[in-house]
N, C-alpha and C positions, 0 to 999 in steps of 0.2 A: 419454357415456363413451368413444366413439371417440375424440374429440379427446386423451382422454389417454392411451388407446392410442400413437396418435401422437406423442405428446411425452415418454414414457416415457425413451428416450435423454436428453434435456434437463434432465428434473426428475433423472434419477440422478447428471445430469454437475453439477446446482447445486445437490443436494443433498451431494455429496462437498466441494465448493468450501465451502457454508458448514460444514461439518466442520474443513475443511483452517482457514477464516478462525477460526472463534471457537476453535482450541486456539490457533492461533499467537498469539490478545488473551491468552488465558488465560495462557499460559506467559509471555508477556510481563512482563502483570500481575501475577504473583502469583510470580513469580522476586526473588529478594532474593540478594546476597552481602554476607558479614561476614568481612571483613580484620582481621588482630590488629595493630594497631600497636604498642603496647607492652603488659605483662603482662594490664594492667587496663585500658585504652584499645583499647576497638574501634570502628569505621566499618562501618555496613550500609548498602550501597548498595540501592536499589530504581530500579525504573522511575522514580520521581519526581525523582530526582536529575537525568535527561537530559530535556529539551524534546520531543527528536526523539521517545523511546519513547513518552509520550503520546500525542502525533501518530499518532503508530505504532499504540495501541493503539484511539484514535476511530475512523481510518479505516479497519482492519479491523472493525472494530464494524461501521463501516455499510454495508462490503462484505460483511457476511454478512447484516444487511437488506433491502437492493438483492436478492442473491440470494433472500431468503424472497421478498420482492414478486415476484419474477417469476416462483416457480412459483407463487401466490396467482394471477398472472394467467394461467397456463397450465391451473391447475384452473379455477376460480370462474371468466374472464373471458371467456374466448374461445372454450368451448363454447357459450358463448349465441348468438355469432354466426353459428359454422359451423353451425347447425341448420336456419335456413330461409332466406327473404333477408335481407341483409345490405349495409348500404351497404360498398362494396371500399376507396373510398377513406379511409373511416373504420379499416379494418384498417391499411391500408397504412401510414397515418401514425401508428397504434400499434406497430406493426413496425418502422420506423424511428425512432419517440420510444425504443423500449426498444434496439433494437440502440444508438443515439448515448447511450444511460447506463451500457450494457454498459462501452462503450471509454472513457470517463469514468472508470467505477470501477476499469477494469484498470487505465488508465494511472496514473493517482491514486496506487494500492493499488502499484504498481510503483514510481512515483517515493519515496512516503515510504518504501518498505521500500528504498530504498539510499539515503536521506539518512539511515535511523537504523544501517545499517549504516556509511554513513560515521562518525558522529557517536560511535559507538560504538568504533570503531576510532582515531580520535581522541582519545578518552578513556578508554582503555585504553593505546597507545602515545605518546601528548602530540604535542604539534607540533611538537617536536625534527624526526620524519623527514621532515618535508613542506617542504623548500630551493625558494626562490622564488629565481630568477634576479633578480640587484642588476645596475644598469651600473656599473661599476666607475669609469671617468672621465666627466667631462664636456667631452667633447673636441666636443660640438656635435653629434655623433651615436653612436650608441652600436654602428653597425652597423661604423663604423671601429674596427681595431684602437687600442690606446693608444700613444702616438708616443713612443718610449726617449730621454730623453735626455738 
């Protein structure tokens, strides 16, 4: 029971995260809009309609798994080994298998939550405002000005 004395900071700080992760699926998921197009013609958009918010909603899903596993192994796993002896090397590359899933799931959980904000703003404002530079002539290089004449 020391050991989770110990880790009391940690289980608080990942049991807010999987708070924070399963309302951000929930609202996600169960968010709907309905536009009136004409009197009697309406459109309800949901999560399904976007690729990205799926995405979106899986891999907060299993950022908030990831996080239960790791206080499951802060209760249940690693009190058994702090108790008497203990191979270190065996900790060690459990401490570093779980830290390299940590930065896995941040980055992940980071990257899809600004592809469906992109994705999201994109389809909401269309791709009207998004101008891609054209070369205007084909004068051989496009770094030269266009020659008048």
């Amino acid at each position: 029971m020391e050991a989770f004395r110990e880790a009391r900071g940690e289980i608080y700080l990942r049991v807010s995260a999987i708070l924070v992760l399963v309302l951000t699926a929930l609202l996600v998921a169960f968010d709907s809009q309905t536009k009136v197009i004409l009197y009697a013609l309406t459109k309800k958009a949901t999560y399904h309609d976007l690729e990205a918010l799926k995405i979106l909603v899986s891999v907060t899903s299993a950022a908030a798994v990831l996080n239960l596993l790791q206080i499951c192994k802060l209760i249940f796993f690693v009190p058994t080994f702090s108790g008497g002896k203990s191979n270190g090397h065996y900790l060690l590359y459990l401490a570093w298998l779980c830290f390299l899933l940590d930065q896995v799931g941040m980055y992940v959980t980071f990257a899809v939550n600004s592809a469906a904000v992109e994705a999201a703003t994109i389809a909401l404002n269309g791709v009207k405002a998004m101008l891609w530079m054209k070369p205007t002539t084909c004068s051989g290089s496009i770094l030269l000005p266009p020659s008048s004449a």
